[in-house]
C-alpha positions as CSV (number, residue, x, y, z in Angstrom):
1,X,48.6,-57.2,-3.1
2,X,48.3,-61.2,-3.6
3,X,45.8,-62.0,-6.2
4,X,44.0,-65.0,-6.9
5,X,46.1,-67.9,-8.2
6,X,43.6,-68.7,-10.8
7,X,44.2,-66.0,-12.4
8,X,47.6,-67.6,-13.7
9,X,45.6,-70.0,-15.9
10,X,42.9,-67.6,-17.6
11,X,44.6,-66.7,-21.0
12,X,43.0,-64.2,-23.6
13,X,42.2,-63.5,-27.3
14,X,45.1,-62.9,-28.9
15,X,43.6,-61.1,-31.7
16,X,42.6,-58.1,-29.8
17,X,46.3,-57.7,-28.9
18,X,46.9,-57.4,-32.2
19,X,44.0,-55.0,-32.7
20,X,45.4,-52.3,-30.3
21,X,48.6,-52.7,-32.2
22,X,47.6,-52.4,-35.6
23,X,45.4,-49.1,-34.4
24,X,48.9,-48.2,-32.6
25,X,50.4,-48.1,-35.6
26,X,47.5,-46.8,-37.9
27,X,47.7,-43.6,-35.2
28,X,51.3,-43.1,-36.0
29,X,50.1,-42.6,-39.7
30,X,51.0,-46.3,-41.2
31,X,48.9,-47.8,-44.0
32,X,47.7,-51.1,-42.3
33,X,45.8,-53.6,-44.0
34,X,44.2,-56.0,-41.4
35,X,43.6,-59.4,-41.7
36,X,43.8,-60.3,-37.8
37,X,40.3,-59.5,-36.2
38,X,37.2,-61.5,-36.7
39,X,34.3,-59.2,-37.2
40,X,32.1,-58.3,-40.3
41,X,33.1,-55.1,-42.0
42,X,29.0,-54.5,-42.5
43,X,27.1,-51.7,-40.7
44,X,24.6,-53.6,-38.7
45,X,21.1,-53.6,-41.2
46,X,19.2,-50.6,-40.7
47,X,15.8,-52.2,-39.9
48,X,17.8,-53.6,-36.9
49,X,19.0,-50.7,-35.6
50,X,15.7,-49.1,-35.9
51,X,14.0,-52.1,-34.0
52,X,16.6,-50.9,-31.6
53,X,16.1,-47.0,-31.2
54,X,12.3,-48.2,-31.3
55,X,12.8,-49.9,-28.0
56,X,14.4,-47.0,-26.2
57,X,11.7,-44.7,-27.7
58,X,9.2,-47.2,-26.1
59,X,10.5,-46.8,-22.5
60,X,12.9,-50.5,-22.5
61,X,15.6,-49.6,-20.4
62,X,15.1,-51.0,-17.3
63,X,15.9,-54.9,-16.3
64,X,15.1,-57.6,-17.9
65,X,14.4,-61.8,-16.5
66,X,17.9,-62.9,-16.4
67,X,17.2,-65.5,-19.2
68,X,16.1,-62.8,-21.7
69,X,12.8,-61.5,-22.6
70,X,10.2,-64.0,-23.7
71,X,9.8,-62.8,-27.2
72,X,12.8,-62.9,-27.9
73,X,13.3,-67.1,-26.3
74,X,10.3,-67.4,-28.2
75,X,11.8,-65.8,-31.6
76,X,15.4,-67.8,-30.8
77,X,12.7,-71.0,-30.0
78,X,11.5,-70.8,-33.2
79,X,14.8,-70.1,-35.5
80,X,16.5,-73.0,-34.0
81,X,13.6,-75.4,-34.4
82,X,13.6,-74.1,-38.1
83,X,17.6,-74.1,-38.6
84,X,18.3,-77.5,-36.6
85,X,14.9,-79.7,-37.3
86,X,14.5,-79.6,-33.4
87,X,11.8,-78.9,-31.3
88,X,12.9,-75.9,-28.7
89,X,11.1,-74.5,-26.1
90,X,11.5,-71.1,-24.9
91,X,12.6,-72.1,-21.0
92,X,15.4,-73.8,-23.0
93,X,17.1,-70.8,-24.1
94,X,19.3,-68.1,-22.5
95,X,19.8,-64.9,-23.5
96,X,23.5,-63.1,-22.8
97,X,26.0,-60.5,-23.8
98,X,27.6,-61.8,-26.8
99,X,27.9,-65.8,-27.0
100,X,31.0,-65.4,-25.3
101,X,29.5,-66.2,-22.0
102,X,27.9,-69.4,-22.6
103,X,31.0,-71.0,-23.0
104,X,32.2,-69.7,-19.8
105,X,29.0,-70.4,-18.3
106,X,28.5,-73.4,-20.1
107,X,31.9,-75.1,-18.2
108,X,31.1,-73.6,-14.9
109,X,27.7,-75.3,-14.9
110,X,29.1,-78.6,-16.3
111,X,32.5,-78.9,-15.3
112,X,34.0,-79.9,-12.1
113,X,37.6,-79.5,-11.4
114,X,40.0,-82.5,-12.6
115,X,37.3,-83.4,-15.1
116,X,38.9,-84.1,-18.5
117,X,37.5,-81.9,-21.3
118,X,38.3,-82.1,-25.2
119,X,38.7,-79.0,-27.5
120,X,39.4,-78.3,-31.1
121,X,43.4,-77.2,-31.6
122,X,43.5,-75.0,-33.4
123,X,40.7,-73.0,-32.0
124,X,38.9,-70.3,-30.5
125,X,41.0,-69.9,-27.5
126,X,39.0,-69.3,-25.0
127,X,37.9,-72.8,-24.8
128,X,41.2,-73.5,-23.6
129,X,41.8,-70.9,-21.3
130,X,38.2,-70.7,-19.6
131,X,39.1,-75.0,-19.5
132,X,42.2,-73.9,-17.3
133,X,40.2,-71.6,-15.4
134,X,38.0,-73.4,-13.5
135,X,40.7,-75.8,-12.9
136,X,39.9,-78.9,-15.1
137,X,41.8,-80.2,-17.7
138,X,42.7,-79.3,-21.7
139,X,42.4,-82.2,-23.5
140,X,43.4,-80.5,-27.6
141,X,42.1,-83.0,-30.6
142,X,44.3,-81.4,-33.6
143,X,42.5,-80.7,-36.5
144,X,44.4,-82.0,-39.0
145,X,45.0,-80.3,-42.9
146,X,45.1,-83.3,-44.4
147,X,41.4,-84.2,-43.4
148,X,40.5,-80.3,-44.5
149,X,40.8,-79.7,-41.2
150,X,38.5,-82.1,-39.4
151,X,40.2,-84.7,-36.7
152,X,41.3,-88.1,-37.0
153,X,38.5,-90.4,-35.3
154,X,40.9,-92.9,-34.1
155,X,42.3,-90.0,-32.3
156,X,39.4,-88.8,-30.5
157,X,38.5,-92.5,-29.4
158,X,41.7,-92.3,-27.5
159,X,41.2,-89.3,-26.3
160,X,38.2,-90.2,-24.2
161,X,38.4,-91.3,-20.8
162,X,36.4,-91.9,-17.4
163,X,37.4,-88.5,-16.3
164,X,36.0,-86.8,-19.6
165,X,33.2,-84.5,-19.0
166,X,32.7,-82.7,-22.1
167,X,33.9,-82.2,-25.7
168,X,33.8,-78.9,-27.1
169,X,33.0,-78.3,-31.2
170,X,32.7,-75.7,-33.5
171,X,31.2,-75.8,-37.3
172,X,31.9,-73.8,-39.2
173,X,35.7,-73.4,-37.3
174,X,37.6,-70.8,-36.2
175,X,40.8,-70.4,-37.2
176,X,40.3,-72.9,-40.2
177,X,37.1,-72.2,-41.8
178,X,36.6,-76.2,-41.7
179,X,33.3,-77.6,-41.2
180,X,32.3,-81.4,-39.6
181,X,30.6,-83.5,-42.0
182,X,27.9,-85.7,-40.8
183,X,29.8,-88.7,-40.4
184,X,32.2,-86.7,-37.9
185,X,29.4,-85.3,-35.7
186,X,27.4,-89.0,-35.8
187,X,30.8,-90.2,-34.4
188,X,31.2,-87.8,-31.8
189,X,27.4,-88.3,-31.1
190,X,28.0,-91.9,-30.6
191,X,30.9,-91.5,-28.3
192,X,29.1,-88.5,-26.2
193,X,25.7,-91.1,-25.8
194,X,28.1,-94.4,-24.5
195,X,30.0,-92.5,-22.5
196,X,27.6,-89.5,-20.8
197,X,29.9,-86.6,-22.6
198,X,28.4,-83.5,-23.0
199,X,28.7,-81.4,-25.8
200,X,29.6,-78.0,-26.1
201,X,28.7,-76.7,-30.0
202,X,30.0,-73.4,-31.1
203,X,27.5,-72.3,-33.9
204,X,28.1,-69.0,-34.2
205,X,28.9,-69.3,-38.0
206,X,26.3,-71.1,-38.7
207,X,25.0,-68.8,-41.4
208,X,27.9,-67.8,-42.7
209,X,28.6,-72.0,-45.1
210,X,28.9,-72.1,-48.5
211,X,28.3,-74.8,-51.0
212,X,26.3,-77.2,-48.4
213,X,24.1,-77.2,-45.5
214,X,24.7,-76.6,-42.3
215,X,24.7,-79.1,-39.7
216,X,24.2,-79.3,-35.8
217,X,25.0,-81.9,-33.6
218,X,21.5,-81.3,-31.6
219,X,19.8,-82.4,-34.3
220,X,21.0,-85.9,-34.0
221,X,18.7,-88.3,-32.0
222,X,19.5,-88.3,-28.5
223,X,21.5,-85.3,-28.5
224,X,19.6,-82.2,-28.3
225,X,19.7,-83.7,-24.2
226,X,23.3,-83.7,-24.1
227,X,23.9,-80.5,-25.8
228,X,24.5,-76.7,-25.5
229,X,23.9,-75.3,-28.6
230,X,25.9,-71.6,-29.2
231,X,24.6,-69.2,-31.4
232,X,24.4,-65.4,-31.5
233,X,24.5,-61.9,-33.8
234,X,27.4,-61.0,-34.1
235,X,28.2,-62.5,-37.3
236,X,25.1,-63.3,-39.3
237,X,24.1,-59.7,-38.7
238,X,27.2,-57.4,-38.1
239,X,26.0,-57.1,-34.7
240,X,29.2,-57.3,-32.8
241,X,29.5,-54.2,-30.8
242,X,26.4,-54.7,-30.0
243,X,26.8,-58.0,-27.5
244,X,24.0,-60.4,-28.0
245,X,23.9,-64.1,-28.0
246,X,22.4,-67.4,-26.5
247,X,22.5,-70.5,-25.6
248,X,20.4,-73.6,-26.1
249,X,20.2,-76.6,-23.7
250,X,18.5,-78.3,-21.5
251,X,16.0,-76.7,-19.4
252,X,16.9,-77.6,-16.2
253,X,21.1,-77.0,-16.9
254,X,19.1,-73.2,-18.5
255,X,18.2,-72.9,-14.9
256,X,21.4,-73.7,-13.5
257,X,23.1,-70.9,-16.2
258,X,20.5,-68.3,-15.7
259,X,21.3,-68.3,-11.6
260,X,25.3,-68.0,-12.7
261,X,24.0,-65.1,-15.5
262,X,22.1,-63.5,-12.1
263,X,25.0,-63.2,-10.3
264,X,27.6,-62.1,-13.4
265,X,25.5,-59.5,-15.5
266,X,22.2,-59.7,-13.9
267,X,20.7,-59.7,-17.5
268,X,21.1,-58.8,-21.3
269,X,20.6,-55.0,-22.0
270,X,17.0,-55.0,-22.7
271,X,16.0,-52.6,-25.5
272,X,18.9,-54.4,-27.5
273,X,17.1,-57.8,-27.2
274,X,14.2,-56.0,-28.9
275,X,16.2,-55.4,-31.9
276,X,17.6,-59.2,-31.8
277,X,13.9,-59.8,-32.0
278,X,13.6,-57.9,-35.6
279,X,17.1,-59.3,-36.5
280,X,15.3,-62.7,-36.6
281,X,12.1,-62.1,-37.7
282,X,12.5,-59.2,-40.0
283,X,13.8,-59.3,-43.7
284,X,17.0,-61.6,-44.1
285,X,18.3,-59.4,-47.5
286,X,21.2,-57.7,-45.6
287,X,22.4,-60.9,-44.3
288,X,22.2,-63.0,-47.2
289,X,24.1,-60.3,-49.5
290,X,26.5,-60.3,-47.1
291,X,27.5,-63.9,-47.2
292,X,27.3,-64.0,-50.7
293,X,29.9,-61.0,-50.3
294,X,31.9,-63.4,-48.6
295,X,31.7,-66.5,-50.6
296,X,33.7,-64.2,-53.6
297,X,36.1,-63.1,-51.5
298,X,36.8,-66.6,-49.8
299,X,37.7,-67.0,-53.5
300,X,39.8,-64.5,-53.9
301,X,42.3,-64.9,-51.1
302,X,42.5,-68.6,-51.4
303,X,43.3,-68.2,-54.9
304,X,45.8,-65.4,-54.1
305,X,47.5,-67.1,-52.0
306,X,47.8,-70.3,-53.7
307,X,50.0,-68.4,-56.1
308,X,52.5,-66.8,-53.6
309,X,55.7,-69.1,-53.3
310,X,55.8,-71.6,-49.7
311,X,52.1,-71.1,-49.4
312,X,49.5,-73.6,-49.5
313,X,45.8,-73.9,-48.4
314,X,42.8,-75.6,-48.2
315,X,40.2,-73.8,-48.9
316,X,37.5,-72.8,-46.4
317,X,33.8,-74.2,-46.5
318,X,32.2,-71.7,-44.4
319,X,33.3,-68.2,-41.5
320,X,35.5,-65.9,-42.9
321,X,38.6,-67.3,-42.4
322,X,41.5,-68.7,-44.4
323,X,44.7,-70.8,-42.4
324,X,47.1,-71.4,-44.7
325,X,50.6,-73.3,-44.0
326,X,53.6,-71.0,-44.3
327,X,55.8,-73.7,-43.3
328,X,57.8,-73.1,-46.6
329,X,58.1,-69.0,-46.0
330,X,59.0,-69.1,-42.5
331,X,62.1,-71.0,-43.8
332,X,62.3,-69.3,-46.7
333,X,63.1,-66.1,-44.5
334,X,64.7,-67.9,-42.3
335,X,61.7,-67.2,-39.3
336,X,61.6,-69.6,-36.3
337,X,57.9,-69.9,-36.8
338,X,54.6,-68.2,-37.4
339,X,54.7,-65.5,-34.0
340,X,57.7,-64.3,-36.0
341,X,56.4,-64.4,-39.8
342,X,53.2,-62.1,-38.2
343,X,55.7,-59.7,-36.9
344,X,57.7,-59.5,-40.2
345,X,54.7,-58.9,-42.0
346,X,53.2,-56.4,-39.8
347,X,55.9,-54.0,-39.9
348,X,57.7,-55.3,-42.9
349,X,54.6,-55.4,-45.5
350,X,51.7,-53.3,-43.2
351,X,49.8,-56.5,-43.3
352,X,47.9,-57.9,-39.8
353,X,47.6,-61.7,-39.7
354,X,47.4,-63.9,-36.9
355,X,50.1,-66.9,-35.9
356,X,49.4,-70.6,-35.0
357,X,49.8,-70.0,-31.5
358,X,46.9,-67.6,-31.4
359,X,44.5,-70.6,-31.3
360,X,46.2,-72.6,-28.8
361,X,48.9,-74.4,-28.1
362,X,50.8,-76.5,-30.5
363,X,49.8,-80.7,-30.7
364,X,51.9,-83.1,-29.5
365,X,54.4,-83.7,-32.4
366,X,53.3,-80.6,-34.4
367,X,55.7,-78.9,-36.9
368,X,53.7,-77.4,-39.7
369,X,53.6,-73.1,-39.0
370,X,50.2,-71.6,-39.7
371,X,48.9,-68.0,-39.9
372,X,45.4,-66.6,-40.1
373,X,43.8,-64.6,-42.3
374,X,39.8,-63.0,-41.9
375,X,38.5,-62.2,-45.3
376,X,36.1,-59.9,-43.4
377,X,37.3,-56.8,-45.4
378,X,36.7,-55.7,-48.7
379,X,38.1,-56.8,-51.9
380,X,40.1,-54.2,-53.0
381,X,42.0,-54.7,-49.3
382,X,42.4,-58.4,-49.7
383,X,44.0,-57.8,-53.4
384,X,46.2,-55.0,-51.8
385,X,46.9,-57.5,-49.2
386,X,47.7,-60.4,-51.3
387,X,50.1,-57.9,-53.2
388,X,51.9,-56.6,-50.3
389,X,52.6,-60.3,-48.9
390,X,54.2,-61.7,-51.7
391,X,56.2,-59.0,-51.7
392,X,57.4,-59.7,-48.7
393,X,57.6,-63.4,-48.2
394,X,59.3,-63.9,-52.0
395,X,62.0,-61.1,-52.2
């Protein structure tokens, strides 16, 4: 049967592949240590899941408005007015499954097809592939190592053209851990005003920063107009399996994506929202402990691999995440590149990592080999980890 020829340009998240291999192997009795997926090895705090069970108790499984209930846009009204130095109203927040879909939703509402729209590389991927999708065009600004993994602004200037529609950022970054500094989002801010660009800002690590404040794009004048804000649970509060996120924008473009959330999911599982509720407005202990938990071991892997031979990083402001360049090992073990160095050291060393071409594909002109690691494990694993690698890459 024919299918849709759209479908030839949607791509996927790589790291879920890897997921079902490394549980694949893990069934046939191996000793994996993962560093591939991106999701908080905390139980979600028991006051949340309480809020939770609450709900159900209480009769709140039946539909909710497709935006999300109003006390929880109220609660999310309130955080982001806190956390950003904005003023938010409720009707500008939507409420979804996971923050997944704004981006998706986000695009649809924005994006028209042959419009121009510009993306971090590396990044999340499904920027690029929902981009593809709905038939406009990738535009990748490389994030460059040398600038700790921010983009050259001369670069981004060029970038921009009558036919660009939106740019797309995310701070704290995935793959990199990198985070914008002010200047970076004022310039982006400046271009987005002149030219009528919106702006797409992945926030989702907002929480998760070390050694500075965080810092949004909405808050700069004239922006919070022009800009849909992405935030969600999944990482400051181990909620992943649990789907709940939102977006921030405009109230009249939170119309437009609450008639696309109607048609797609009709609405956010209801008694869930209640515990989102209590995630934000209950004690912030669990949360806190657990980035502090993460700051140490940011430490230790960067440090760890620092010392293994043909590795070098910079290391990571904020997420969980470390990219360092194995440009060095690959040809040290004679590897074409970083797809092959995660295979060697998958079944070679039992270690999960991810490869540059996880998060897009390569820049124009691109030769350095990068692979990913999440520190979201514990310490003992990461040691074990760091053992087992330079084992591998410096026999």
């Amino acid at each position: 049967m024919q299918r849709a020829k759209r479908m030839e340009r949607l791509g996927t998240e790589t790291a879920f592949e890897v997921l079902a291999q490394v549980n694949e192997l893990k069934r046939k009795g191996k000793d994996i240590i993962s560093f591939a997926i991106g999701e908080p090895d905390f139980d979600t705090p028991p006051h949340i899941k309480d809020a939770a069970a609450r709900a159900l108790k209480e009769g709140y499984t039946h539909y909710s408005p497709s935006a999300g209930i109003l006390p929880l846009r109220e609660s999310i009204a309130r955080y982001i007015s806190k956390t950003r130095g904005i003023e938010v109203d409720p009707d500008e927040v939507v409420v979804t499954p996971g923050a997944k879909p704004i981006i998706a939703y986000g695009i649809l509402a924005c994006v028209n097809e042959g419009d121009e729209v510009i993306y971090p590389n590396p990044g999340f991927p499904i920027y690029e592939s929902f981009i593809n999708f709905v038939g406009a065009k990738p535009v990748p600004l490389p994030l460059l190592e040398e600038k700790e993994f921010s983009f050259d602004p001369e670069q981004l200037k060029r970038e921009v053209t009558d036919k660009t529609r939106m740019i797309i950022i995310n701070s704290p970054h995935n793959p990199t851990g990198g985070v914008l500094t002010q200047k970076d989002l004022e310039l982006i801010a400046e271009i987005c005003i002149e030219n009528d660009i919106w702006v797409v800002s992945d926030e989702v690590y907002s929480q998760i920063i070390y050694d500075e404040e965080f810092r949004s794009i909405a808050s700069i004048p004239g922006m919070k107009e022009r800009t849909i804000l992405i935030d969600g649970f999944s990482k400051t509060y181990a909620m992943t399996g649990w789907r709940l996120g939102f977006g921030v924008m405009p109230e009249d473009l939170a119309r437009d994506v609450t008639r696309i959330q109607t048609n797609v999911n009709s609405c956010t599982n209801t008694f869930i929202q209640h515990a989102g509720i209590e995630a934000l407005e209950g004690p912030q202990d669990a949360s806190l402990a657990m980035v502090k938990e993460f700051k140490e071991r940011c430490d230790i892997i960067w440090k760890g691999l620092s010392e293994i031979k043909g590795i070098r990083c910079v290391k990571p402001k904020g997420a969980f995440y470390i990219y360092p360049n194995v440009t060095q090992v690959c040809r040290n073990l004679n590897l074409k590149n970083s797809k092959e160095l995660q295979e060697y050291l998958l079944y070679e060393a039992n270690v999960a990592v991810l490869g540059r071409t996880c998060f897009g594909r390569r820049n124009e002109g691109e030769k350095d080999e990068y692979i990913r690691l999440s520190y979201a494990t514990s310490k003992e694993d990461i040691l074990e980890g760091l053992e087992r690698i330079k084992k591998a890459v410096e026999k």
